[in-house]
DRENVO-796686 format. One record per atom (N, C-alpha, C): residue number from 1; residue in one letter; y, z, x. Coordinates in nm, 3 decimals, padded with zeros to 5 digits. Layout:
BEGIN
seq=NUM&type=a&north=Y&up=Z&east=X
...
***
This chain:
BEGIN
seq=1&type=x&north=-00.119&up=00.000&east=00.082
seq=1&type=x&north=00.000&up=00.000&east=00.000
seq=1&type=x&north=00.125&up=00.000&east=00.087
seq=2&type=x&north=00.153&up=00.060&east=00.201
seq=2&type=x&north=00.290&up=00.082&east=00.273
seq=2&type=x&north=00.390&up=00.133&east=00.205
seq=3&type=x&north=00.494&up=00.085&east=00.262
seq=3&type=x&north=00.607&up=00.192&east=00.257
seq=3&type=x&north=00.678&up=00.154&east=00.140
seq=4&type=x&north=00.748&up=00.254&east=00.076
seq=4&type=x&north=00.790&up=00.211&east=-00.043
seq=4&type=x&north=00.950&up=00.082&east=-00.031
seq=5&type=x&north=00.930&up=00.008&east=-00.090
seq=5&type=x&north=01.044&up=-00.088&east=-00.037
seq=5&type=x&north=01.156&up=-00.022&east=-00.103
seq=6&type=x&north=01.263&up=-00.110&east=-00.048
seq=6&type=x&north=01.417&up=-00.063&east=-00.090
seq=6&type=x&north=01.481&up=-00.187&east=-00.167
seq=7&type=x&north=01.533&up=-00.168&east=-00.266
seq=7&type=x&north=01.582&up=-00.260&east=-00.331
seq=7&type=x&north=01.775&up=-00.246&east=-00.337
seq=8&type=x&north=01.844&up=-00.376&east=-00.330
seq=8&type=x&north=01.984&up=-00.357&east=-00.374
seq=8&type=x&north=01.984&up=-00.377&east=-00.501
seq=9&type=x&north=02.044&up=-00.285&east=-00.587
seq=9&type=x&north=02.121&up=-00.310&east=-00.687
seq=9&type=x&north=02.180&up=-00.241&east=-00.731
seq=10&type=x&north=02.321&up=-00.311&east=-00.829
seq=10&type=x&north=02.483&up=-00.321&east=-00.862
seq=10&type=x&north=02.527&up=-00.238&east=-00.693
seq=11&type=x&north=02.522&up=-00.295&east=-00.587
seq=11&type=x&north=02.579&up=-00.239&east=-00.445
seq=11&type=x&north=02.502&up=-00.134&east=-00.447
seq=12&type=x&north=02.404&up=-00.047&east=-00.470
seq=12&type=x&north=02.367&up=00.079&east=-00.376
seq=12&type=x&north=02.188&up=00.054&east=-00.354
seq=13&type=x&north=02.142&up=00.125&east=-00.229
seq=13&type=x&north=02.046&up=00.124&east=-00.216
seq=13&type=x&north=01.945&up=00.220&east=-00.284
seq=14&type=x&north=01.810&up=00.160&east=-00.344
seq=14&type=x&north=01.714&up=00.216&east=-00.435
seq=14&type=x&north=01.586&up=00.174&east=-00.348
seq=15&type=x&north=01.531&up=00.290&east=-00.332
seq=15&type=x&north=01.334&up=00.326&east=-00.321
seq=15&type=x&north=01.287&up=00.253&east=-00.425
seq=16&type=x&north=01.204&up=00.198&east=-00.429
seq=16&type=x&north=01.103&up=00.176&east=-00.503
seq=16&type=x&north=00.973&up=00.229&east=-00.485
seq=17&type=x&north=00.968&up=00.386&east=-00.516
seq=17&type=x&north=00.835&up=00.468&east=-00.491
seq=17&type=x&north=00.694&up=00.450&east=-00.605
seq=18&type=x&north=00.730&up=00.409&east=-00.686
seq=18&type=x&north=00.630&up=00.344&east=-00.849
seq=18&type=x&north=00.513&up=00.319&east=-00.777
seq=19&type=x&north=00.437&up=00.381&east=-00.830
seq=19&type=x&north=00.258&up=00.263&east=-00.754
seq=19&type=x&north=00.303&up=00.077&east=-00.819
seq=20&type=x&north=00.345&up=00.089&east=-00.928
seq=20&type=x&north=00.377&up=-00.011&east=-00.971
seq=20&type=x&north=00.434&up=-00.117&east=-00.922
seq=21&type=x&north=00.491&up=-00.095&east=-00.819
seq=21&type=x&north=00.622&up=-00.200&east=-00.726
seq=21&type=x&north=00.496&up=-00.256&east=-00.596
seq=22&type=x&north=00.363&up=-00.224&east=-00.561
seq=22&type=x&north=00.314&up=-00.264&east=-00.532
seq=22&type=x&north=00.261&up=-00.423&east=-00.538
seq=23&type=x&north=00.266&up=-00.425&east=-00.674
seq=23&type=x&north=00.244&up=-00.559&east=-00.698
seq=23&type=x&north=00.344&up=-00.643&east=-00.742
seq=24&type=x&north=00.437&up=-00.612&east=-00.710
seq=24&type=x&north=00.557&up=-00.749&east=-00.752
seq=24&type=x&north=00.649&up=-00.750&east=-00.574
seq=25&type=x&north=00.708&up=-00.900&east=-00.565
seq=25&type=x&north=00.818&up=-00.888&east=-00.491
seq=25&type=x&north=00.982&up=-00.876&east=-00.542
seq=26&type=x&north=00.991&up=-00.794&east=-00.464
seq=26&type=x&north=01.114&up=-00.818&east=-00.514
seq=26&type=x&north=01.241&up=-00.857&east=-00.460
seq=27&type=x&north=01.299&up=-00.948&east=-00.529
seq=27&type=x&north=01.397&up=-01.040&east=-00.496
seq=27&type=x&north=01.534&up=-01.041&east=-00.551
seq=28&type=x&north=01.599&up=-01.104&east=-00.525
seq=28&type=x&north=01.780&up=-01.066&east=-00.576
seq=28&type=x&north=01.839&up=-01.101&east=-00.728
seq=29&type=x&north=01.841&up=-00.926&east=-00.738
seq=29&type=x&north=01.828&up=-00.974&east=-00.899
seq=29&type=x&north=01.717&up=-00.900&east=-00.997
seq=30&type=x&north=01.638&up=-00.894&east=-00.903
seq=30&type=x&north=01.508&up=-00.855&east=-00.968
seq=30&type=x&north=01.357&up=-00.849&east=-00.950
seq=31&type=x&north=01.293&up=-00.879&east=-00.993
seq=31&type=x&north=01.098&up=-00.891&east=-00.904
seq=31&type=x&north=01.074&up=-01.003&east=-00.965
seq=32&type=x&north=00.983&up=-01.037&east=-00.864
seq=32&type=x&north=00.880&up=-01.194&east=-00.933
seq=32&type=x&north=00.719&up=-01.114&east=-00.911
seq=33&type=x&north=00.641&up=-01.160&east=-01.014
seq=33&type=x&north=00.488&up=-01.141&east=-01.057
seq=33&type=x&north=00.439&up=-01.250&east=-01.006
seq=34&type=x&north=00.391&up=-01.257&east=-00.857
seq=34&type=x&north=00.311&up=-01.364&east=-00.823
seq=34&type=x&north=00.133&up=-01.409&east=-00.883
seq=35&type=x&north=00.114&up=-01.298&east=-00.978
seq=35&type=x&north=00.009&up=-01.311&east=-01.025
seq=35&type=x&north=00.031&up=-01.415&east=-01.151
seq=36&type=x&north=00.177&up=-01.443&east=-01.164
seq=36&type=x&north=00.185&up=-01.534&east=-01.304
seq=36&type=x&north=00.256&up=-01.676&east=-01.198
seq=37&type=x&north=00.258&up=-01.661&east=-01.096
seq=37&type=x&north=00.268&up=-01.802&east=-01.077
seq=37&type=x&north=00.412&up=-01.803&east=-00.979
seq=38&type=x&north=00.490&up=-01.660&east=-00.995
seq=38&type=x&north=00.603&up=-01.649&east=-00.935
seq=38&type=x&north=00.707&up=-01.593&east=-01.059
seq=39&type=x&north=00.664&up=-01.573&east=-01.139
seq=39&type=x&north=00.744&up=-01.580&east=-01.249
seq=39&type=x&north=00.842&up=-01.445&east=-01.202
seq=40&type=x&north=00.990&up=-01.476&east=-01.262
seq=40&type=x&north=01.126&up=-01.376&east=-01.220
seq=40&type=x&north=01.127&up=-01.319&east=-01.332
seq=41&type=x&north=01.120&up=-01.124&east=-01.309
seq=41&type=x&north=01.177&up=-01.107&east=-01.414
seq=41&type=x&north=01.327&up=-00.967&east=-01.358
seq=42&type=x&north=01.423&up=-00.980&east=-01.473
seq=42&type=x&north=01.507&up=-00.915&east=-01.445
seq=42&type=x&north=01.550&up=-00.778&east=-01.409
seq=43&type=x&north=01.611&up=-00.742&east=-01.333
seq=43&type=x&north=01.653&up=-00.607&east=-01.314
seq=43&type=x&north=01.537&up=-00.537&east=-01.269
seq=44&type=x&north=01.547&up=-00.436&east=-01.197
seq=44&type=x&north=01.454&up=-00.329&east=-01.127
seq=44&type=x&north=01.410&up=-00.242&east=-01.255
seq=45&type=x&north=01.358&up=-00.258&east=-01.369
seq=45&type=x&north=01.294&up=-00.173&east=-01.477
seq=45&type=x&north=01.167&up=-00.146&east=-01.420
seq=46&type=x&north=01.149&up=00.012&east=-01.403
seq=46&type=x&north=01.003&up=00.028&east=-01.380
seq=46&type=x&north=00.891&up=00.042&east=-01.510
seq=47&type=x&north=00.958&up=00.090&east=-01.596
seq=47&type=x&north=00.887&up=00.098&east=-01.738
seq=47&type=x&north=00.846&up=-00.083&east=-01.758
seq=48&type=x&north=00.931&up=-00.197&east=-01.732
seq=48&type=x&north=00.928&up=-00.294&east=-01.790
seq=48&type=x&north=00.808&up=-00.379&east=-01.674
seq=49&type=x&north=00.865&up=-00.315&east=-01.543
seq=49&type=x&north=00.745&up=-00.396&east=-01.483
seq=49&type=x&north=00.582&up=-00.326&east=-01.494
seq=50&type=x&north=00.590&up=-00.217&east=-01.590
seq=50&type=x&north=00.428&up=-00.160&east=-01.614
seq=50&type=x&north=00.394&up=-00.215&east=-01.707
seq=51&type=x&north=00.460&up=-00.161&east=-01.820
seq=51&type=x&north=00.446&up=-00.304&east=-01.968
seq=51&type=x&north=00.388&up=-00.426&east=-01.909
seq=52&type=x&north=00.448&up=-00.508&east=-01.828
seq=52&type=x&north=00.385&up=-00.630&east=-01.804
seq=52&type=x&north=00.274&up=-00.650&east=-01.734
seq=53&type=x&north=00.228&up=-00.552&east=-01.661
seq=53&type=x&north=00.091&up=-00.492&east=-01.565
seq=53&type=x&north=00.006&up=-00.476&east=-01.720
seq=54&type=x&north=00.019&up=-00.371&east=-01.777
seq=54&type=x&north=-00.047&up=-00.339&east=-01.903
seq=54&type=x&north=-00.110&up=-00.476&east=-02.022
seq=55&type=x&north=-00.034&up=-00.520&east=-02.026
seq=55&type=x&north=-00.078&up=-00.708&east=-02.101
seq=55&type=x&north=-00.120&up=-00.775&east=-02.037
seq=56&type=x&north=-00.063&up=-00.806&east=-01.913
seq=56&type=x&north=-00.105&up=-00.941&east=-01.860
seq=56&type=x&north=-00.227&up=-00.952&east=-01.762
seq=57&type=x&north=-00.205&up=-00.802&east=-01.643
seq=57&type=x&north=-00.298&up=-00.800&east=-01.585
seq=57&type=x&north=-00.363&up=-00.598&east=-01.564
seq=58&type=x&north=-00.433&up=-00.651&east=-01.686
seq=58&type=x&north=-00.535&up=-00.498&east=-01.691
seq=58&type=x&north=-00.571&up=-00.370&east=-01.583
seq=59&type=x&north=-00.655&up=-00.559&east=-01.504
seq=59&type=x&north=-00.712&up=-00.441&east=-01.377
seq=59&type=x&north=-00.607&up=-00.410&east=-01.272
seq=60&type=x&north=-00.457&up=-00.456&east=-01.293
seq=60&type=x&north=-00.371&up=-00.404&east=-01.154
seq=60&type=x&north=-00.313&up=-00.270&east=-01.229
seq=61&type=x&north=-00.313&up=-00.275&east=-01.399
seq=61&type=x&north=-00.239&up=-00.182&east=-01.424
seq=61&type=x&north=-00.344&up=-00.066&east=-01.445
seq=62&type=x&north=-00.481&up=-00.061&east=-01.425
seq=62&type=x&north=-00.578&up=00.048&east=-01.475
seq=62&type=x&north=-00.527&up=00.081&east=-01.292
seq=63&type=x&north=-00.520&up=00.019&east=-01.215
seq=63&type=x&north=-00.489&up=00.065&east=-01.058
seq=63&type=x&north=-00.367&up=00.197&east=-01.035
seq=64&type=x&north=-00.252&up=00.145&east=-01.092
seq=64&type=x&north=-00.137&up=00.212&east=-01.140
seq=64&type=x&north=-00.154&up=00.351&east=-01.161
seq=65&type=x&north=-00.253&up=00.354&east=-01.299
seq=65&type=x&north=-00.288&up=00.469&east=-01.369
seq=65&type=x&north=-00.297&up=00.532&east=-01.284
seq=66&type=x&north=-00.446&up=00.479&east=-01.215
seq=66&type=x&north=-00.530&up=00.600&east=-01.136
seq=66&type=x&north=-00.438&up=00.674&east=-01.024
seq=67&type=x&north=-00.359&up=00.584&east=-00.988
seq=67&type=x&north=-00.255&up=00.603&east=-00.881
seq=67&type=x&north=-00.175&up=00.741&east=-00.913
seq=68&type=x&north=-00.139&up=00.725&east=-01.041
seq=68&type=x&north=-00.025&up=00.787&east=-01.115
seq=68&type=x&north=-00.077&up=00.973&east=-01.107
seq=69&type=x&north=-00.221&up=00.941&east=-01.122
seq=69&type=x&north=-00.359&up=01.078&east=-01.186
seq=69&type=x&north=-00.323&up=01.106&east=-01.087
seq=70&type=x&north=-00.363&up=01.066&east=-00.942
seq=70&type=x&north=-00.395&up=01.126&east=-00.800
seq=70&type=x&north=-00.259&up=01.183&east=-00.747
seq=71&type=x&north=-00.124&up=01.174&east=-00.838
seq=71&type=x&north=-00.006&up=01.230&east=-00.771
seq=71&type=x&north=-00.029&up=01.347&east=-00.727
seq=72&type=x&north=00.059&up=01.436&east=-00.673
seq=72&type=x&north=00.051&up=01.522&east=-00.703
seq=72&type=x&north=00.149&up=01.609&east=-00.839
seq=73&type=x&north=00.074&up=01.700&east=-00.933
seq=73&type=x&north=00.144&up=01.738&east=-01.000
seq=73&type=x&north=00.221&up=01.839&east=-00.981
seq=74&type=x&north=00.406&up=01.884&east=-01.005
seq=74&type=x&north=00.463&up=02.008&east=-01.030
seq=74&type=x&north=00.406&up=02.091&east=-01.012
seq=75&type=x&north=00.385&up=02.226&east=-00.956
seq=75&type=x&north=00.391&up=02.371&east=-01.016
seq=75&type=x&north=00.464&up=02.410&east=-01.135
seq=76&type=x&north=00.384&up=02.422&east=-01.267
seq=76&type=x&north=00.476&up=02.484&east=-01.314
seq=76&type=x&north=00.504&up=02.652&east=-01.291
seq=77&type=x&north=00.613&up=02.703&east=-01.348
seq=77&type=x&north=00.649&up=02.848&east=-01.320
seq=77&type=x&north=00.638&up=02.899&east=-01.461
seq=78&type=x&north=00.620&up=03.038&east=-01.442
seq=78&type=x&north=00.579&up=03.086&east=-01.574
seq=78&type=x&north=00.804&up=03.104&east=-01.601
seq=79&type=x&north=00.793&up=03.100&east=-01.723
seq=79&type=x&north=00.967&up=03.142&east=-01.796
seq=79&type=x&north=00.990&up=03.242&east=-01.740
seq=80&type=x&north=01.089&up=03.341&east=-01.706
seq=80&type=x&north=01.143&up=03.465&east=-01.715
seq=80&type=x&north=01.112&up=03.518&east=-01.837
seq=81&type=x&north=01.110&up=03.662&east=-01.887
seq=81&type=x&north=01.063&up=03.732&east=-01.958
seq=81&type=x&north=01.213&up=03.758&east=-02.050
seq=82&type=x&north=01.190&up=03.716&east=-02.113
seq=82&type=x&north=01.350&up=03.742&east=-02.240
seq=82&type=x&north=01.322&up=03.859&east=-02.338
seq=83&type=x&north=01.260&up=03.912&east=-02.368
seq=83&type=x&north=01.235&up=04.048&east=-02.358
seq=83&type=x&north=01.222&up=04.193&east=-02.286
seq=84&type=x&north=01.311&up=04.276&east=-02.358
seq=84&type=x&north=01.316&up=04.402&east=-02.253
seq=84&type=x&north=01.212&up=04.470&east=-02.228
seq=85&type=x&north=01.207&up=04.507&east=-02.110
seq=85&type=x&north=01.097&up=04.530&east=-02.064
seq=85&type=x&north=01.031&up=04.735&east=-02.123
seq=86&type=x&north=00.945&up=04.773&east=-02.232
seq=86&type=x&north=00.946&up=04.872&east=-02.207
seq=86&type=x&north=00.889&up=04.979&east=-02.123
seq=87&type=x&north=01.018&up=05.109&east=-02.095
seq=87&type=x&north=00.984&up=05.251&east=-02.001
seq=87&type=x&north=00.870&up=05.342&east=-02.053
***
């Protein structure tokens, strides 16, 4: 997989850390899906480039998933206690 690429857009620099950005390039403006032939689609949407993993090509987006499982998850913390405590 390597390093997560960097993308320009509206002037500032953006990571592209997504398991998802694996499979597209991306180019000015936006990513192309070389699995459809080169096809451009707009703007750096990561929701929009999974959607299109999800329809078009199954087995890159069941890849994604698994990717997504193996993160690591948060700690959550338990709340503070909003009740007084009784003596």
């Amino acid at each position: 997989m390597g390093e997560p690429e960097t993308a320009l857009q509206q002037g500032r620099s953006r990571t592209l850390s997504h398991p998802v950005w694996q499979f597209y390039e991306v180019v000015q403006g936006g990513y192309k899906c070389p699995r459809c032939g080169g096809r451009e689609l707009v703007g750096l949407n990561t929701t929009n480039a999974v959607k299109h993993l999800k329809v078009r090509h199954e087995a890159e987006y069941a890849q994604v998933v698994q990717e997504l499982k193996h993160r690591k998850q948060p700690v959550k913390r338990a709340a503070p206690s909003t009740t007084p405590e009784e003596s």
